[in-house]
C-alpha positions in Angstrom: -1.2 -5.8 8.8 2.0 -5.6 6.6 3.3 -2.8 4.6 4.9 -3.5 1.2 7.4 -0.4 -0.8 6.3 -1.1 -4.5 8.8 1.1 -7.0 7.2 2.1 -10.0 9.8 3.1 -12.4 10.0 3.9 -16.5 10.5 7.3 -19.3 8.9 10.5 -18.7 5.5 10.3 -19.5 5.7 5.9 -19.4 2.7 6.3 -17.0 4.0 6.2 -13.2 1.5 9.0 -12.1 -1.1 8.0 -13.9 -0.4 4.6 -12.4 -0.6 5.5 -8.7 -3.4 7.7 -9.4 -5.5 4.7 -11.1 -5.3 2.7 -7.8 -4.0 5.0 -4.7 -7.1 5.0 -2.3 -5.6 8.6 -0.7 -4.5 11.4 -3.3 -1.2 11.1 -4.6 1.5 13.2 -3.2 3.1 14.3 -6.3 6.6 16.3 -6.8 6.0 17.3 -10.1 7.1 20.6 -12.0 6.8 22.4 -15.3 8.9 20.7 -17.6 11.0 22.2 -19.4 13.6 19.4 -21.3 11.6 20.0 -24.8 12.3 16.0 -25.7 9.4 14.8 -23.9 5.9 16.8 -25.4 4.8 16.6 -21.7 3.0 19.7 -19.5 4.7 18.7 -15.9 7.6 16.0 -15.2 8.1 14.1 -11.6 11.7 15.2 -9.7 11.4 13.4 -6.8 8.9 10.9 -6.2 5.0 10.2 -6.5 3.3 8.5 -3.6 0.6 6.5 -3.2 -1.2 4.0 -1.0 -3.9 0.7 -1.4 -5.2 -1.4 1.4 -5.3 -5.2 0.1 -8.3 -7.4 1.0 -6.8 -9.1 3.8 -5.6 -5.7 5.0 -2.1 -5.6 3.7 -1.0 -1.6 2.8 1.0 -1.1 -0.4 3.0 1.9 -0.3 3.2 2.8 -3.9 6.7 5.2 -5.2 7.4 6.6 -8.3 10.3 7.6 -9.3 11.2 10.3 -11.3 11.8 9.1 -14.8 14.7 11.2 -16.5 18.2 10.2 -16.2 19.1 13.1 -15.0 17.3 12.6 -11.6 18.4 8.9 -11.4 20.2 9.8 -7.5 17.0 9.5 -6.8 16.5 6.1 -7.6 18.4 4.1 -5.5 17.5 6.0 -2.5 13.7 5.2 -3.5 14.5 1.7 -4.1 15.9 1.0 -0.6 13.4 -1.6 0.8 11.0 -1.9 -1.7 9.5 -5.9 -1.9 9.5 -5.2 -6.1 9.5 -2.9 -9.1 7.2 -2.2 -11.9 9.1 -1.1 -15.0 6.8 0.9 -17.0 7.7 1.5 -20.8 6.4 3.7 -23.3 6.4 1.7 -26.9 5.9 5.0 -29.0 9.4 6.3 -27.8 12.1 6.5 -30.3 14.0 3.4 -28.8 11.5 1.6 -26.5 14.3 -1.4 -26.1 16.7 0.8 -25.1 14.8 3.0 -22.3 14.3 -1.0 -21.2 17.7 -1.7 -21.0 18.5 1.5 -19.0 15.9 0.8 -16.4 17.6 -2.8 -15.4 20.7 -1.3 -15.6 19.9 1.1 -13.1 17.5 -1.1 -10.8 19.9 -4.3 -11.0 20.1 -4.8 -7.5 16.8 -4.8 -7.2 15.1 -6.3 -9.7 18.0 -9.4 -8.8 16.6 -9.4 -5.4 13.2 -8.5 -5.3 10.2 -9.1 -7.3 10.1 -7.5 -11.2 7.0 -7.0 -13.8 7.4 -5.3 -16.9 4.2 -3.2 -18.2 4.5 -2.2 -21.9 2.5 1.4 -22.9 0.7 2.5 -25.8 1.0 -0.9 -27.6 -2.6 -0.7 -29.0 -1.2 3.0 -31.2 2.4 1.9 -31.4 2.5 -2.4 -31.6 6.3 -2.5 -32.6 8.6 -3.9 -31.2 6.1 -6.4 -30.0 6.3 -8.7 -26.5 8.3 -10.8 -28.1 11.5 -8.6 -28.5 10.9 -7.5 -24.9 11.0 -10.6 -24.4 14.6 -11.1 -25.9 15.7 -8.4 -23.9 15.1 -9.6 -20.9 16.4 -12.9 -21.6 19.1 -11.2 -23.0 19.7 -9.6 -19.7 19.3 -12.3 -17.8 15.7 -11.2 -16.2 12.6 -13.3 -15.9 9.9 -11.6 -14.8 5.8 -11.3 -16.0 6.0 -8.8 -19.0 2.4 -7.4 -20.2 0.6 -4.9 -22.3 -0.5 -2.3 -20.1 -2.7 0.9 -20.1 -1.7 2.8 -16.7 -5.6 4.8 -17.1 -7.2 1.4 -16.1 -7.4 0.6 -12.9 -7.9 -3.2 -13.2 -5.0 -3.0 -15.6 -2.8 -1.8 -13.0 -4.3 -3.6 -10.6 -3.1 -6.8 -12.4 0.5 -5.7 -12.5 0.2 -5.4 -8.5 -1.1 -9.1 -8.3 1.4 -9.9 -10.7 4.2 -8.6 -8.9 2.9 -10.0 -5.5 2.4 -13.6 -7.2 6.0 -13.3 -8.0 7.3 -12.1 -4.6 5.5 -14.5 -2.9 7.1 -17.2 -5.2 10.4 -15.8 -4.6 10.2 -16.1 -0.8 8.9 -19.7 -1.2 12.4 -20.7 -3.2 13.9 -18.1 -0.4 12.3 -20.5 2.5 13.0 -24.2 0.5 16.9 -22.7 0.1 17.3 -22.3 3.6 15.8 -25.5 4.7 18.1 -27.3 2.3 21.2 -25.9 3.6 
């Protein structure tokens, strides 16, 4: 058996929780407290970490984080990212500035999302359609990231379930071109 660190990362309120609570087979352990920053129209906020876990078919664990999603707690996130295989970015499209909460997130999970595997879920598309795929798109590009970048509603399961596949898919590709590297050189 093999244990995977998954990051999930994104806005307050982009769906992390709600995320690890759709697939986590044990209950979340959840560092969440009332928020008071009156930008986000949101009960609780996340200041540490959420924590989950899923057992794979053939037995492989998935140690699911979350990291808190305000600036303001971003120490946190590169002490959460050490070791992780990948990184879902989780973005809310009925923020203000959808784009730019993208941009922050590389910015801040470079390292990572350079060396490890990266998927890109878009929220609340279906209520809030602009900007659509293709400007995230852009951005990426723009950024110099290619990585699987989908419409996604964190309350399904199977939804979120497919941004884990996704993310494995791409890890699994990125140790292949890892393997063929090291036997050209």
């Amino acid at each position: 058996m093999t244990e995977y660190k998954i990051l999930l990362t994104g806005t307050t309120g982009a769906g992390k929780t709600t995320a690890i609570a759709a697939i986590s087979e044990t209950a979340p352990v959840r560092t969440d407290v009332k928020n008071n920053d009156a930008a986000f129209a949101k009960a609780t906020t996340t200041v540490g970490l959420d924590y989950g876990e899923l057992t794979l078919d053939n037995g492989d664990k998935l140690r699911l984080y979350g990291t808190p999603g305000q600036e303001r707690f971003s120490f946190m996130w590169p002490i959460l990212a050490q070791g992780a295989l990948g990184i879902v970015v989780l973005i809310d499209n009925s923020r203000p500035d959808p784009l730019a909460d993208l941009a922050v997130y590389l910015k801040g999970f470079e390292g990572l999302i350079r060396d490890a595997a990266c998927v890109v879920g878009v929220g609340r598309m279906q209520t809030h359609p602009e900007p659509g795929l293709g400007a995230y798109a852009e951005a990426l590009h723009a950024a110099g990231v290619l990585c699987p970048l989908l419409p996604v509603d964190v309350r399904e399961q199977q939804e979120v379930l497919m941004l884990m596949d996704l993310l494995l898919t791409q890890f699994e590709s990125k140790s292949q071109t890892y393997d063929l590297e090291k036997a050209a050189a």
